[in-house]
Every structure is written in C-alpha cells, then in structure tokens.
Phi, psi and omega in degrees: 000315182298303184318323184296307210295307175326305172294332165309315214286322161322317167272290163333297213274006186288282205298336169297281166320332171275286196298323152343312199282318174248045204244314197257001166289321196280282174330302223263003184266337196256350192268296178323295183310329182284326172261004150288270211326296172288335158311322215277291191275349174295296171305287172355280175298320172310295194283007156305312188260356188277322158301269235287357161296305182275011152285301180318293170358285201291314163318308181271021176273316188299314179295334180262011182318157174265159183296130181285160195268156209285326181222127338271191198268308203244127215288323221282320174292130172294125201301319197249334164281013230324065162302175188225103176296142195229204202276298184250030183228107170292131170275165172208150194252118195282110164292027160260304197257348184054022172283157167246142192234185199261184180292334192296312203247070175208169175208129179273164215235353198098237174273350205292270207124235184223149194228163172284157183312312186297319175279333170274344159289327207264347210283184170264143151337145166246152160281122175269000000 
C-alpha cells in the first residue's frame, strides 16, 4: 500500500513537472514569436531610413554641385560656336578674354597668340 501511495505521489508531482515544463515552453514560445516579430519591424524600419538616408544623399549631392565657371559654362565647348573639340578641332585659349574657342572663331595675333573674333573687334586699332 505504501510502494503504491509513493507511486501516485510520484506520478502526480511527475505529471506536475510536465505541465510546468509544458506551461513555460508554451510562455517562452509565445516570448520567441514576439521577438522574431519586433526583429521583423527593427529590419523593416532600418531599411526605411536606410532609402530615406540615400534619397537625402542623392539630394544633397545635387545641392553641392559646384558652381559653374563664368567663361565658358562647358570647357568641352567653343565659348562662341559651340563646336565640341575633337582630335581635328583645337581648342585654343583667347589672351584677351580667356575664354576657349575652336581654329574657327580665333584670329591669330602673332607672336601675342590667338584671341577670339568678339576680342579682336573689340581690341583698339594698332597703327600699321
């Protein structure tokens, strides 16, 4: 009778422990799902600002252009045709105005070099 009562007692605090065992599996299970959940929206949100950081970026890349130079806007261009110097189009730099024009829109000047057509009309007459 006793070897019995000791097996119940057994069995009971057996049958205790398992559900405790499956009580806090079940809590930590329900603890696990919540925090995949808040991993889930941490990532989320990290690649939220992670765009709106490279939008800002992009903005202010746009913002810091540098200022273009007053003669000419694009160097690659003749200041008054605007040809696009190649291989068999020269640039040449005008001493007067420092602007660059092409063989076209230049006048050589001598030993001085060559200056653009708007500076050599505008220079004073020399006497010959």
């Amino acid at each position: 009778a006793r070897a019995r009562q000791d097996g119940e007692r057994w069995a009971s605090a057996l049958q205790r422990a398992q559900r405790e065992a499956l009580e806090r599996e079940a809590t930590c299970g329900a603890e696990q799902a919540r925090q995949q959940e808040l991993i889930r929206d941490m990532k989320g949100r990290l690649l939220e600002l992670l765009r709106e950081k490279d939008a800002l970026w992009q903005k202010t890349e746009g913002i810091d252009a540098p200022m273009p130079r007053p003669v000419p806007h694009d160097a690659g261009l003749c200041a008054r045709c605007h040809k696009d110097f190649r291989l068999l189009s020269r640039r040449y730099n005008c001493r007067l105005c420092q602007g660059k024009v092409c063989h076209a829109c230049s006048v050589d000047v001598g030993k001085q070099g060559r200056c653009c057509l708007l500076c050599y009309q505008q220079r004073p007459s020399q006497a010959t």
